[in-house]
PDB file of N, CA, C and O in Angstrom:
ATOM      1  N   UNK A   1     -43.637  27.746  14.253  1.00  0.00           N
ATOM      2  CA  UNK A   1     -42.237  28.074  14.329  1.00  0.00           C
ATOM      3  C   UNK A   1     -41.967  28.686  15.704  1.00  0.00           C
ATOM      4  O   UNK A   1     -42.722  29.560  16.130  1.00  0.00           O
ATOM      5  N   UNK A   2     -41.101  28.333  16.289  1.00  0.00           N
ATOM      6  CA  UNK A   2     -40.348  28.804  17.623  1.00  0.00           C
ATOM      7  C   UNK A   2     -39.098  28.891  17.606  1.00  0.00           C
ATOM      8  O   UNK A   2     -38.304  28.207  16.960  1.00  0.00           O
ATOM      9  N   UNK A   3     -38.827  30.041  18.572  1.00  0.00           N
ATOM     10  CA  UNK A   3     -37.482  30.583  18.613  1.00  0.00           C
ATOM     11  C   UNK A   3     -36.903  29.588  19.840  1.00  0.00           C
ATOM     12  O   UNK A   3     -37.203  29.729  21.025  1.00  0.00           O
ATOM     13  N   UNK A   4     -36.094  28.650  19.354  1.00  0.00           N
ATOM     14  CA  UNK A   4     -35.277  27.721  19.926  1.00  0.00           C
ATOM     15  C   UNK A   4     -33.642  28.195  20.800  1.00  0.00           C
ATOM     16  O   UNK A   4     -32.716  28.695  20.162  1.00  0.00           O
ATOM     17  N   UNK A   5     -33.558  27.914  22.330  1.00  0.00           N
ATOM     18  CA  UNK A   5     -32.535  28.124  22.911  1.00  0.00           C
ATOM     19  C   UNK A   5     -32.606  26.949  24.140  1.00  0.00           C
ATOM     20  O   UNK A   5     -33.528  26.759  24.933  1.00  0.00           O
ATOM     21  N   UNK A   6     -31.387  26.268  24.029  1.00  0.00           N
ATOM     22  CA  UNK A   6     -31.624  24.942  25.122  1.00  0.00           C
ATOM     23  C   UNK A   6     -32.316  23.925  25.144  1.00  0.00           C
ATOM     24  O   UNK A   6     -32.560  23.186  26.098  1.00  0.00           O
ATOM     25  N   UNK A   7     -32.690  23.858  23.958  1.00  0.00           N
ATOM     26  CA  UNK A   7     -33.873  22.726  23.874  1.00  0.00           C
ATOM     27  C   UNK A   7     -33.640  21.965  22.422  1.00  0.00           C
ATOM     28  O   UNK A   7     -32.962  22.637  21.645  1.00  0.00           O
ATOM     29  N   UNK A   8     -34.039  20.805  21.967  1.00  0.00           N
ATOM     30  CA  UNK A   8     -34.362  19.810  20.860  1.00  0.00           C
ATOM     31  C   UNK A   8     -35.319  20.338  20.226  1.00  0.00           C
ATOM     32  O   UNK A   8     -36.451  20.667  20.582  1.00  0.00           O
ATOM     33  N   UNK A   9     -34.602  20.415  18.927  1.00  0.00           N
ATOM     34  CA  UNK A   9     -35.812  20.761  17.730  1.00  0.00           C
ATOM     35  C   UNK A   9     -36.745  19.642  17.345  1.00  0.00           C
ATOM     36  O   UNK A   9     -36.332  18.491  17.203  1.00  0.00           O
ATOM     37  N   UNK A  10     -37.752  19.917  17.211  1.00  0.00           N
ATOM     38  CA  UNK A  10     -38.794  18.495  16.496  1.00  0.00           C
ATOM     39  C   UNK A  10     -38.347  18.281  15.280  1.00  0.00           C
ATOM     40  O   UNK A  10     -38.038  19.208  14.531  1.00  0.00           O
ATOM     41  N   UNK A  11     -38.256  16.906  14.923  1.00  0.00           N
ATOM     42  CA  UNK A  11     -38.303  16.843  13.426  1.00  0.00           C
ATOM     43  C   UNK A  11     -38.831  17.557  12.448  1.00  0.00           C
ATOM     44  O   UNK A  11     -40.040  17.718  12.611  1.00  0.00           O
ATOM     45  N   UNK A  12     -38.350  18.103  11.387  1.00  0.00           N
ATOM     46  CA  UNK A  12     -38.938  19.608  10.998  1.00  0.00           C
ATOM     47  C   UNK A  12     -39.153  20.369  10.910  1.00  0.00           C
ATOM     48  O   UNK A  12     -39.218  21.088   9.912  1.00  0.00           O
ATOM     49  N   UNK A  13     -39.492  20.644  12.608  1.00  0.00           N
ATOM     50  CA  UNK A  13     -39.611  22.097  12.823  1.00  0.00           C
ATOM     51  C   UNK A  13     -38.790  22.931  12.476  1.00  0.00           C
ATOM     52  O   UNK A  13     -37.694  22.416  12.253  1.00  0.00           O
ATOM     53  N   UNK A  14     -38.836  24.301  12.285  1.00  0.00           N
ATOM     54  CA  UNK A  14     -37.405  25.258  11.768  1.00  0.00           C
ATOM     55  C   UNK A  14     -37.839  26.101  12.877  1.00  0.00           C
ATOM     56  O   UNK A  14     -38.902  26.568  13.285  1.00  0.00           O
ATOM     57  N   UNK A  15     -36.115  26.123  13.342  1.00  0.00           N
ATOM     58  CA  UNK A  15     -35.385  27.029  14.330  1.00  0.00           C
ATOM     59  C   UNK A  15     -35.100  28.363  14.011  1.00  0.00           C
ATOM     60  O   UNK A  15     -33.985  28.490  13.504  1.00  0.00           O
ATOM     61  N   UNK A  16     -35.648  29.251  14.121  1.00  0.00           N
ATOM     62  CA  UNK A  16     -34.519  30.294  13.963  1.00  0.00           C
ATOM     63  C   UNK A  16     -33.785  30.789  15.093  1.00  0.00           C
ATOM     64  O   UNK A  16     -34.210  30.831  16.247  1.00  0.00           O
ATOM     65  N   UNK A  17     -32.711  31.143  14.709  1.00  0.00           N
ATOM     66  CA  UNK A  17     -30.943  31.027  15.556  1.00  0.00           C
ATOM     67  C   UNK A  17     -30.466  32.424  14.594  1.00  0.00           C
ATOM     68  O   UNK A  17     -30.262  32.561  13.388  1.00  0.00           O
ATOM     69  N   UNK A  18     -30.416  33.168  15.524  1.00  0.00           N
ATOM     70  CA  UNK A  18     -29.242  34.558  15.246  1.00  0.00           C
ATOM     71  C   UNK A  18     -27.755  34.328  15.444  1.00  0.00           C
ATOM     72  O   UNK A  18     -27.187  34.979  16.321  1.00  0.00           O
ATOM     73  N   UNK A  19     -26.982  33.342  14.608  1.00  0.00           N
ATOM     74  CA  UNK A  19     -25.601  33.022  14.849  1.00  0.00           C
ATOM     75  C   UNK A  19     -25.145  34.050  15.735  1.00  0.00           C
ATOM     76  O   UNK A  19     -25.180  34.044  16.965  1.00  0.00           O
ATOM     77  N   UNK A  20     -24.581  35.200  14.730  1.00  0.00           N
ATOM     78  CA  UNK A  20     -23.736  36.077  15.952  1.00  0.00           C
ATOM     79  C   UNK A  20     -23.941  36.110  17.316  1.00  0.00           C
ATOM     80  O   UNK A  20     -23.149  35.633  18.130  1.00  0.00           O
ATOM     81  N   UNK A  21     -25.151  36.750  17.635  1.00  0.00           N
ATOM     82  CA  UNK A  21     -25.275  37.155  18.889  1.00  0.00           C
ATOM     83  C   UNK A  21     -25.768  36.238  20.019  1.00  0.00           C
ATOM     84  O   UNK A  21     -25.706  36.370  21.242  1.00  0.00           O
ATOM     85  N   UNK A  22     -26.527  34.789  18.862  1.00  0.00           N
ATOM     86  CA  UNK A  22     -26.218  34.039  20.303  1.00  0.00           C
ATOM     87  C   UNK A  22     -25.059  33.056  20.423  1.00  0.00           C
ATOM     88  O   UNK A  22     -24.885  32.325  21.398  1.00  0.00           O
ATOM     89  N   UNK A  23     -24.248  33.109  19.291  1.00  0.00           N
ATOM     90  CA  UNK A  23     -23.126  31.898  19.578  1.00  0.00           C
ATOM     91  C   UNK A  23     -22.172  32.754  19.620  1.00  0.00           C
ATOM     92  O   UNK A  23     -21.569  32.288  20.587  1.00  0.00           O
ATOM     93  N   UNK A  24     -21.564  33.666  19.304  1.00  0.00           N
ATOM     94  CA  UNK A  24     -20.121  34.357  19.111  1.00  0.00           C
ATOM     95  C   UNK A  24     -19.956  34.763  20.580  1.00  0.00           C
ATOM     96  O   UNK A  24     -19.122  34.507  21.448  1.00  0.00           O
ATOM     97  N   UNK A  25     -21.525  35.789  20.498  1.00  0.00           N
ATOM     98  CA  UNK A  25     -21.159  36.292  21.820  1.00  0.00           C
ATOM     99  C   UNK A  25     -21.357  35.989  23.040  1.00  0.00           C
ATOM    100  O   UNK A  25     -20.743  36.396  24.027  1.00  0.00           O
ATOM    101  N   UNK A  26     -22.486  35.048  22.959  1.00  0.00           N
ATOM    102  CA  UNK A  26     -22.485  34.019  24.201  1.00  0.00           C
ATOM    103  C   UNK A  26     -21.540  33.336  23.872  1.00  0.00           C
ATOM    104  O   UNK A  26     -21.790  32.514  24.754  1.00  0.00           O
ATOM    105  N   UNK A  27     -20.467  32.826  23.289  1.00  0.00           N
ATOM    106  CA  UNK A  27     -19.596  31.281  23.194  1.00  0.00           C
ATOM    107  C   UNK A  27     -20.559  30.320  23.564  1.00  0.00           C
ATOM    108  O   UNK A  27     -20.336  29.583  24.524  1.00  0.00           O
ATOM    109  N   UNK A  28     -21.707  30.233  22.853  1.00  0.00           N
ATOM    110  CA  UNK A  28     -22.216  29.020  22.564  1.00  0.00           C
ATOM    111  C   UNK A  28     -22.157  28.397  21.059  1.00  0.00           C
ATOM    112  O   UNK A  28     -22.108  28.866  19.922  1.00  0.00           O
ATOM    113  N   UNK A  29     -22.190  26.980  21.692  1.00  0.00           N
ATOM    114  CA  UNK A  29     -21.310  26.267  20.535  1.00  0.00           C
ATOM    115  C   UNK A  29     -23.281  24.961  20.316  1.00  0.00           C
ATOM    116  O   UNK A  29     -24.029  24.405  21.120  1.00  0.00           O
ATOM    117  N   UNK A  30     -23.220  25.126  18.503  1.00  0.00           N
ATOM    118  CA  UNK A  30     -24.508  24.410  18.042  1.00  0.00           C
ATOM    119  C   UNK A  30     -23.666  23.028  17.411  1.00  0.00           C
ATOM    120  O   UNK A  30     -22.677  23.018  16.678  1.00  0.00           O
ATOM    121  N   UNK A  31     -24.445  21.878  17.983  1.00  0.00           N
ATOM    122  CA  UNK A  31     -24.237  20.362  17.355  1.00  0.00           C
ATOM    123  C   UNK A  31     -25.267  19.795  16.877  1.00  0.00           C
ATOM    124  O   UNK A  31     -26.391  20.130  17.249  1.00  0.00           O
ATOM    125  N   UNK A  32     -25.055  18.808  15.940  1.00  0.00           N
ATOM    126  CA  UNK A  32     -26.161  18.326  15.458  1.00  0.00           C
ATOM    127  C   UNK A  32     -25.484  16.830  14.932  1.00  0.00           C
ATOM    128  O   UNK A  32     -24.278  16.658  14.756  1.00  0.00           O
ATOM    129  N   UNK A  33     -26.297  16.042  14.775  1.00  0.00           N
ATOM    130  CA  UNK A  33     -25.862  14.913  13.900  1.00  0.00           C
ATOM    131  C   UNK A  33     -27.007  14.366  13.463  1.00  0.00           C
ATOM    132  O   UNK A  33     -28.110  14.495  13.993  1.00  0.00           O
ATOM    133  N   UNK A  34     -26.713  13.682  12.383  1.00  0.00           N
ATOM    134  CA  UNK A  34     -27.762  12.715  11.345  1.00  0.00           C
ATOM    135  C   UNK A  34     -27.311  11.521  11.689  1.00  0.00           C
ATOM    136  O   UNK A  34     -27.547  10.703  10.800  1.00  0.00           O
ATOM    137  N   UNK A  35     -26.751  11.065  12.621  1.00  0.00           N
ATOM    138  CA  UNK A  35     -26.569   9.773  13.029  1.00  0.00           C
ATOM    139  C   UNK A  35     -27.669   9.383  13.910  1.00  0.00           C
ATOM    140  O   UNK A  35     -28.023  10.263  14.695  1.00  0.00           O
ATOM    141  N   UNK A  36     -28.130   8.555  13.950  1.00  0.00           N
ATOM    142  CA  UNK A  36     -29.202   7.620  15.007  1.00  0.00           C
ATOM    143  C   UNK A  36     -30.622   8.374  14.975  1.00  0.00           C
ATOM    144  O   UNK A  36     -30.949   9.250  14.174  1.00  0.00           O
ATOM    145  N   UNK A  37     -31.412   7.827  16.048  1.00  0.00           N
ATOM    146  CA  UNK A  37     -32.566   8.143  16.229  1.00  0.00           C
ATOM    147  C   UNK A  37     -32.541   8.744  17.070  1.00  0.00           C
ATOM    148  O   UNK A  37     -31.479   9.276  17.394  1.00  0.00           O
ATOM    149  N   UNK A  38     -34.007   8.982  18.001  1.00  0.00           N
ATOM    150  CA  UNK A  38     -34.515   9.977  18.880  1.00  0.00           C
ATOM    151  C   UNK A  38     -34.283   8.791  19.772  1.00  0.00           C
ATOM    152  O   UNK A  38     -33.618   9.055  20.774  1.00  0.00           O
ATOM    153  N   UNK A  39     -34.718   7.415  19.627  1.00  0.00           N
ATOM    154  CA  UNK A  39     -34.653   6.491  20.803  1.00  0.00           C
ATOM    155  C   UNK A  39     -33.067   6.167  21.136  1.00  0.00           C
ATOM    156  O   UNK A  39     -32.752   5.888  22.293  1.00  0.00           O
ATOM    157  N   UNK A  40     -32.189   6.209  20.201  1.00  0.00           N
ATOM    158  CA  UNK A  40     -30.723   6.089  20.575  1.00  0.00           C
ATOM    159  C   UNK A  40     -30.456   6.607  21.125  1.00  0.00           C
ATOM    160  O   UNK A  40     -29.717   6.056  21.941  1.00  0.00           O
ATOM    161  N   UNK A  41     -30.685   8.200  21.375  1.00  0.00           N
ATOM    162  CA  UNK A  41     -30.540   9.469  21.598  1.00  0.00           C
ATOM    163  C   UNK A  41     -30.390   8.989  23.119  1.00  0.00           C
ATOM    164  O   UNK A  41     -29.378   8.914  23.816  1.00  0.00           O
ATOM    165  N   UNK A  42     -32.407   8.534  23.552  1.00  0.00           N
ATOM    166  CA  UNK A  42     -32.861   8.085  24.651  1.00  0.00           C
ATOM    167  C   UNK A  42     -31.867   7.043  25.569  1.00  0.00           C
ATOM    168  O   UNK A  42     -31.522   7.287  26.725  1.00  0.00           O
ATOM    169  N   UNK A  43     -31.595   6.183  25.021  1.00  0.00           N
ATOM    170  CA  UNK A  43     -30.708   4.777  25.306  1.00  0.00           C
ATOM    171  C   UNK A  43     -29.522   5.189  25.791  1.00  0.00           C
ATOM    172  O   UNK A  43     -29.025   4.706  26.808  1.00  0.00           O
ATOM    173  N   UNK A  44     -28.942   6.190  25.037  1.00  0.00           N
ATOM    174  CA  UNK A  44     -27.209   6.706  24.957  1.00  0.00           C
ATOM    175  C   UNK A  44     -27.214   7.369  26.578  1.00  0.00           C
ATOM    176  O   UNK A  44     -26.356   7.119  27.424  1.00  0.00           O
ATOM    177  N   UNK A  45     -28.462   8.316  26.776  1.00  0.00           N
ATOM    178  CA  UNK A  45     -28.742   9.115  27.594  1.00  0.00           C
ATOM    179  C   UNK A  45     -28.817   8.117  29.173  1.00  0.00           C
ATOM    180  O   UNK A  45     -28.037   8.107  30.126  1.00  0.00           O
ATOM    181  N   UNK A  46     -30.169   7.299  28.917  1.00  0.00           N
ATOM    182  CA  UNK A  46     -30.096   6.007  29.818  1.00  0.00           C
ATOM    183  C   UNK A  46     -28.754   5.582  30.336  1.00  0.00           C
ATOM    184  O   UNK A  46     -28.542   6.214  31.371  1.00  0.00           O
ATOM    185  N   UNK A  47     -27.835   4.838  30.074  1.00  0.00           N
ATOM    186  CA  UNK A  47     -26.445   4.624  29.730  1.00  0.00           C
ATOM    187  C   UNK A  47     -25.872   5.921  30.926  1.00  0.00           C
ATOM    188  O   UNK A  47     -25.829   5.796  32.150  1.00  0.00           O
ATOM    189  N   UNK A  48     -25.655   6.591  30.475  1.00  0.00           N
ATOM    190  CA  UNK A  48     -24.711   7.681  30.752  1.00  0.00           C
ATOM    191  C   UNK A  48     -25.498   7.810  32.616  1.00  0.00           C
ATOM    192  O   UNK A  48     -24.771   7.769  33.609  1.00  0.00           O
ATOM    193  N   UNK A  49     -26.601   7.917  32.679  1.00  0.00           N
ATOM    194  CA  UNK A  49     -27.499   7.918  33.889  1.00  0.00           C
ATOM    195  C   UNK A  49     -27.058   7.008  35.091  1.00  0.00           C
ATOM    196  O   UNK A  49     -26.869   7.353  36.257  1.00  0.00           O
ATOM    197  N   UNK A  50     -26.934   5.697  34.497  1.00  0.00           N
ATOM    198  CA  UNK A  50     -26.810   4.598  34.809  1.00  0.00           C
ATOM    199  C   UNK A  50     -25.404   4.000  35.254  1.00  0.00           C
ATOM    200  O   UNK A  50     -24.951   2.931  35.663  1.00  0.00           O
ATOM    201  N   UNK A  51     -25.057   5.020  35.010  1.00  0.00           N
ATOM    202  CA  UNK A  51     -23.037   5.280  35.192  1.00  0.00           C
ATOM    203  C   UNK A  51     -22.474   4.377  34.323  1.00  0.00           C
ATOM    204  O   UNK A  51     -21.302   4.065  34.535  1.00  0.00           O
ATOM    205  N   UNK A  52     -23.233   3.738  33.102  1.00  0.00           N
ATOM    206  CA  UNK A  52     -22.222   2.696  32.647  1.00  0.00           C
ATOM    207  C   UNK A  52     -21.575   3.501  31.424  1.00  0.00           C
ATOM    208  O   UNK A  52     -21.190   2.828  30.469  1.00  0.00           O
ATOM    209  N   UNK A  53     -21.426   4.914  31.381  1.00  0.00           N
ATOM    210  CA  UNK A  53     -20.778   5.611  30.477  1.00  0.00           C
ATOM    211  C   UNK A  53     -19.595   5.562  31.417  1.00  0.00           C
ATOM    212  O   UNK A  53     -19.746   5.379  32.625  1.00  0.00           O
ATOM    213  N   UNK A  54     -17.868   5.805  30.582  1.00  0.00           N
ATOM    214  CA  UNK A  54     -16.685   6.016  31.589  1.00  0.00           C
ATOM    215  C   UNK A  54     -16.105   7.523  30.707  1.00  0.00           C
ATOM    216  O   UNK A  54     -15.780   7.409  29.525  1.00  0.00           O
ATOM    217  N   UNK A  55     -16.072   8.089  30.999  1.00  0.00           N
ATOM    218  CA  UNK A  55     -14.962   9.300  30.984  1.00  0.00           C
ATOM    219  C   UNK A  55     -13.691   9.274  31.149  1.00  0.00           C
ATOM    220  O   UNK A  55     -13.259   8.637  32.110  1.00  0.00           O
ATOM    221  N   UNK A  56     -12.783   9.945  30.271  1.00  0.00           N
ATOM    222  CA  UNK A  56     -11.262   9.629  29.946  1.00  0.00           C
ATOM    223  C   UNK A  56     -10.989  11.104  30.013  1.00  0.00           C
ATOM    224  O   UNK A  56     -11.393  11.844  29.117  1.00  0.00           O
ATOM    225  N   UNK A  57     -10.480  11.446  30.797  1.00  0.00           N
ATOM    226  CA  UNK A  57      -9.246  12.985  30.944  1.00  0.00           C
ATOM    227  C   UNK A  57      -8.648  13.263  31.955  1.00  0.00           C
ATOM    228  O   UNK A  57      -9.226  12.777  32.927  1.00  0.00           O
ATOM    229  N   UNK A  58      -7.508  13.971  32.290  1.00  0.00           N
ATOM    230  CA  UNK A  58      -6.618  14.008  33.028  1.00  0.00           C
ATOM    231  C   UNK A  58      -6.817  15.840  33.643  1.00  0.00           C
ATOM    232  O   UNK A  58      -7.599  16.551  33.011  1.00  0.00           O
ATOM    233  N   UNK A  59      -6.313  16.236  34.451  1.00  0.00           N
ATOM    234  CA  UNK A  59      -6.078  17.348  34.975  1.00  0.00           C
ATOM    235  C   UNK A  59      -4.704  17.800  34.750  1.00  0.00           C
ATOM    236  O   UNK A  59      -3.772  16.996  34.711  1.00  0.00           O
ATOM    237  N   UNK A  60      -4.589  18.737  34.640  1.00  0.00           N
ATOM    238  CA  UNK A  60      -3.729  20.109  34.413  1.00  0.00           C
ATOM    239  C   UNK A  60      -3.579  21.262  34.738  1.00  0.00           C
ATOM    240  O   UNK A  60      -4.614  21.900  34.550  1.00  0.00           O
ATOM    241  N   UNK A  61      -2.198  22.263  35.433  1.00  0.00           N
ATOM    242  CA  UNK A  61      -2.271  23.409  35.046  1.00  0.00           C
ATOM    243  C   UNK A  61      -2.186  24.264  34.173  1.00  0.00           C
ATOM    244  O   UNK A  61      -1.086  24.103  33.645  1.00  0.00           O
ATOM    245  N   UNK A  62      -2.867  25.332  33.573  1.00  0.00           N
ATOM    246  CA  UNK A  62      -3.105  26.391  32.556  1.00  0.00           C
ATOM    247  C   UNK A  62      -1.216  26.448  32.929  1.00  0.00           C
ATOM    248  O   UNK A  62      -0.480  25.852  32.142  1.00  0.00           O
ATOM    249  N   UNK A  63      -0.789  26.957  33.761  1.00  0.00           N
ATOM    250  CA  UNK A  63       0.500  27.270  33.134  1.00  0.00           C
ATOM    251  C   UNK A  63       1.358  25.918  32.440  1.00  0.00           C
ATOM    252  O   UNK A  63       2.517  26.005  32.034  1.00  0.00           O
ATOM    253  N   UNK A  64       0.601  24.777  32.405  1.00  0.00           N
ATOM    254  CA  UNK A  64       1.491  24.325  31.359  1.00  0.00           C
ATOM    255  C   UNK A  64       0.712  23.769  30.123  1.00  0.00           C
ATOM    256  O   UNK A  64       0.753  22.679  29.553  1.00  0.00           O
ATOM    257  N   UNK A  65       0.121  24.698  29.950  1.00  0.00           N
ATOM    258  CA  UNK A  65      -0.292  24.502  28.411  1.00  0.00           C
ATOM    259  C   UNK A  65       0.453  24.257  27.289  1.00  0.00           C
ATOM    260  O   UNK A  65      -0.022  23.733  26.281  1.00  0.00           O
ATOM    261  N   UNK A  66       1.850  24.682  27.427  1.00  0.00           N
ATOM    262  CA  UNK A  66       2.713  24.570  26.227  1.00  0.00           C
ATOM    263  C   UNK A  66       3.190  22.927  26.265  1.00  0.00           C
ATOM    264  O   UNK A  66       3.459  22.312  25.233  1.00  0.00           O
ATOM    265  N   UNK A  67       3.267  22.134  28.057  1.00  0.00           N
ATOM    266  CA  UNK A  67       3.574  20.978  27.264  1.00  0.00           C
ATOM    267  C   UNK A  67       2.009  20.347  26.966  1.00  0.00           C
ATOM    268  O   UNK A  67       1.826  19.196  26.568  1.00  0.00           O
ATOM    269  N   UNK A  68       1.218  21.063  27.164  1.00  0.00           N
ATOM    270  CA  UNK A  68      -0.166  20.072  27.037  1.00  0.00           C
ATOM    271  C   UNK A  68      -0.222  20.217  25.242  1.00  0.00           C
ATOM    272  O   UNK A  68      -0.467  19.281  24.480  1.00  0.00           O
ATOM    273  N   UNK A  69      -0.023  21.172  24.972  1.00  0.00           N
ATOM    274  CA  UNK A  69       0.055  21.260  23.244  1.00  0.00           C
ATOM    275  C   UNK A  69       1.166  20.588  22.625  1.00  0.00           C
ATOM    276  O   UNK A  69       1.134  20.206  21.455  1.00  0.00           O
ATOM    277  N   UNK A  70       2.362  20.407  23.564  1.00  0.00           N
ATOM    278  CA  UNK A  70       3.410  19.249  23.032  1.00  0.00           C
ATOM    279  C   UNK A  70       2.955  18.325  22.760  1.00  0.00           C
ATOM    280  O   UNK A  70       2.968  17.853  21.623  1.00  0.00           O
ATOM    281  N   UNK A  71       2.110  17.521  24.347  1.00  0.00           N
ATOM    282  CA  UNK A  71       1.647  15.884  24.320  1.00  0.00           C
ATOM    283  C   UNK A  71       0.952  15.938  23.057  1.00  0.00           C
ATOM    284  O   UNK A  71       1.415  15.418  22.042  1.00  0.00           O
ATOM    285  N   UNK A  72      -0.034  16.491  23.090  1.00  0.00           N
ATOM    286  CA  UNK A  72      -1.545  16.350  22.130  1.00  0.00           C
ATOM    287  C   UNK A  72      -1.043  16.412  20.831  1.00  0.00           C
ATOM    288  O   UNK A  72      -1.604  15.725  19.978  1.00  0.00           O
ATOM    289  N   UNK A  73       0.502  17.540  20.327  1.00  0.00           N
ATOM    290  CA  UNK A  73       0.550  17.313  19.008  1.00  0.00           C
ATOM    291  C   UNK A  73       1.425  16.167  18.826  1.00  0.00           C
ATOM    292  O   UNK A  73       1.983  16.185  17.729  1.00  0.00           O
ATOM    293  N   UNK A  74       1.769  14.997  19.698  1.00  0.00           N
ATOM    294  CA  UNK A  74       2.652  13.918  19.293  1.00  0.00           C
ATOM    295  C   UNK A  74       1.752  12.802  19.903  1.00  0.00           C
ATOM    296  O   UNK A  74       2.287  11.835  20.445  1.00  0.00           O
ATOM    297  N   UNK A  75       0.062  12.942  19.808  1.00  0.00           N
ATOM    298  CA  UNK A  75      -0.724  12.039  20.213  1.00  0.00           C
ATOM    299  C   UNK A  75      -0.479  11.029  21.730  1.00  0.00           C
ATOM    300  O   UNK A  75      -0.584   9.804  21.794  1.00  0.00           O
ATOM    301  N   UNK A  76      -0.100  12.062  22.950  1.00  0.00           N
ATOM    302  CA  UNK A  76       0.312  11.897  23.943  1.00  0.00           C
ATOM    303  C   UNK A  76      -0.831  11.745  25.121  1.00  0.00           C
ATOM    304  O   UNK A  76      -0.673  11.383  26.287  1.00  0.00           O
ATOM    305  N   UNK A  77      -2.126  12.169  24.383  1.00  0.00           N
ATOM    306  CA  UNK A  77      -3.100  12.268  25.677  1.00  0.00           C
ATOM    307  C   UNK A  77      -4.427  11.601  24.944  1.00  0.00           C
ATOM    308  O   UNK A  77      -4.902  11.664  23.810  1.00  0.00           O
ATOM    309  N   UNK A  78      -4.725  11.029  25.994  1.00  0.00           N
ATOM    310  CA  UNK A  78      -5.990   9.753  26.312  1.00  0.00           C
ATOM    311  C   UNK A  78      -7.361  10.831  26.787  1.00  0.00           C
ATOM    312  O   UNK A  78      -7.397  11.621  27.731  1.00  0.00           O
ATOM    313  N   UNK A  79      -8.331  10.551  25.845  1.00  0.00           N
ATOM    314  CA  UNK A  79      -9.467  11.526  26.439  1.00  0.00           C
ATOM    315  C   UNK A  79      -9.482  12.965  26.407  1.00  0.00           C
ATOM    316  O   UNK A  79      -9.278  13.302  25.240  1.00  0.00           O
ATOM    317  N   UNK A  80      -9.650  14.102  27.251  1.00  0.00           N
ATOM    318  CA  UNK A  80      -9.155  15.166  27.396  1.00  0.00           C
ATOM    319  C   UNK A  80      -8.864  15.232  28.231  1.00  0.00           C
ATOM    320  O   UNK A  80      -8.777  14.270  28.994  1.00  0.00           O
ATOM    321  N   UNK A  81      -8.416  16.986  28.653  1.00  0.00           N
ATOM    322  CA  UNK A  81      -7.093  17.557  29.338  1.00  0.00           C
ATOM    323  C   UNK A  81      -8.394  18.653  29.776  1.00  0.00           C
ATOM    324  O   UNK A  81      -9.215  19.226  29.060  1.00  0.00           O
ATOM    325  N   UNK A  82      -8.149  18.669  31.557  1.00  0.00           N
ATOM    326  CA  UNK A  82      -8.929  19.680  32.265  1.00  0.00           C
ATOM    327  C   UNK A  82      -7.987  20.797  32.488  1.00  0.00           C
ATOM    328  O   UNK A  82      -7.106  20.539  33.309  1.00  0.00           O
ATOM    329  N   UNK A  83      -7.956  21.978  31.958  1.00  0.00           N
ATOM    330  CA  UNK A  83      -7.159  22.676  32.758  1.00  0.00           C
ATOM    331  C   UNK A  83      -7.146  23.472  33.764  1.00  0.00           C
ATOM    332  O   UNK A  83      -8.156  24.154  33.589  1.00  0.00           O
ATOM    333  N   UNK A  84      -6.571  23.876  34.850  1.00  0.00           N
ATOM    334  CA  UNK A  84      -7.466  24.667  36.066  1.00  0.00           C
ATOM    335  C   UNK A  84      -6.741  25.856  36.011  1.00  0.00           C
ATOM    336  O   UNK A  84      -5.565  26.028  35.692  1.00  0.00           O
ATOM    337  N   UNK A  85      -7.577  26.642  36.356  1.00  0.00           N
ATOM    338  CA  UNK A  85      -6.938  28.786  35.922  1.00  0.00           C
ATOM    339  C   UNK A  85      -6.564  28.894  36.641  1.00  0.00           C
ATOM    340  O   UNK A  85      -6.364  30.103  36.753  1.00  0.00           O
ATOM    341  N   UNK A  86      -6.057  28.169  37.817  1.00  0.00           N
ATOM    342  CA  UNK A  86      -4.679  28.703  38.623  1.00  0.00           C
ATOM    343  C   UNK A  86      -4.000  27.713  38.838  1.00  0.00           C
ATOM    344  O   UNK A  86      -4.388  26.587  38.526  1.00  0.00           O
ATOM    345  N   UNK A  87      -2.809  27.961  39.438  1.00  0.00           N
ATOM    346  CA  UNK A  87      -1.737  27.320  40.019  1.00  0.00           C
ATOM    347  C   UNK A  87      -1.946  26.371  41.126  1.00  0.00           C
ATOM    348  O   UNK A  87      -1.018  25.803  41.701  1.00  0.00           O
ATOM    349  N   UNK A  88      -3.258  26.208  41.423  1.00  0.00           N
ATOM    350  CA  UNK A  88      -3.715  24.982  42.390  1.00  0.00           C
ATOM    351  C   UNK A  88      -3.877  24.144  41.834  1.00  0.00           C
ATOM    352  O   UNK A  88      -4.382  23.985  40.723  1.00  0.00           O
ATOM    353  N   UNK A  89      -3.309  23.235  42.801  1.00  0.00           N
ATOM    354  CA  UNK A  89      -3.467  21.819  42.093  1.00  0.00           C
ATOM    355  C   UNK A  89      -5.236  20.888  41.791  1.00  0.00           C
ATOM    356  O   UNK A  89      -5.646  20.094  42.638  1.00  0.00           O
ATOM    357  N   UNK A  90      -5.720  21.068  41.016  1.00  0.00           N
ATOM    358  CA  UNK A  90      -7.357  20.551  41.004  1.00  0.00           C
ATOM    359  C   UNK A  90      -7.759  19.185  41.195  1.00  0.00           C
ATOM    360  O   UNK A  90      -8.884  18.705  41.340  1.00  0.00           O
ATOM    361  N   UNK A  91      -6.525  18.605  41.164  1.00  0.00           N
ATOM    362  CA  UNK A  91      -6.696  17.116  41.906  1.00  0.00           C
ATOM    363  C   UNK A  91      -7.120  16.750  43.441  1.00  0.00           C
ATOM    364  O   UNK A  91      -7.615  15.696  43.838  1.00  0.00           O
ATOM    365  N   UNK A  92      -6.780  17.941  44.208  1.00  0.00           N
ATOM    366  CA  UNK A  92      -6.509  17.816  45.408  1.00  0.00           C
ATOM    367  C   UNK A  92      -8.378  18.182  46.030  1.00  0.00           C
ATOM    368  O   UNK A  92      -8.642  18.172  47.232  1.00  0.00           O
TER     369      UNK A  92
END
């Protein structure tokens, strides 16, 4: 048994993970899925390397979050929404 941070669990192996203090208060966020294999995993990864993954999101300023929560609640935005913590434009 090993205490797991940043890394892939082995099949089986058991993790122990102190929710609170390492996800609340770090804001780290745990995923998992029972979909695919370890070699999909591999392949998906390959792919993404290989640039034939494409990425979908747009840029934004934090001060307009209120229409970014407009678009998104009338299914207005493609991919996600970057937002930048200031008033500069992050395109530029």
């Amino acid at each position: 048994m090993r205490r797991g941070a940043d890394r892939m669990a082995n099949r089986g192996e058991e993790v122990i993970y102190d929710a609170f203090s390492l996800s609340v208060l770090r804001r780290i966020t745990v995923r998992g899925s029972i979909v695919g294999t370890r070699q999909d995993l591999e392949e998906a990864l390959a792919f993404a390397g290989e640039g034939k993954v494409t990425t979908y999101f747009s840029w934004d300023k934090l001060s307009n979050i209120n229409a970014v929560f407009d678009r998104m609640e009338h299914g207005g935005i493609d991919g996600r929404i970057v937002l930048g913590m200031s008033d500069i434009d992050p395109t530029n």
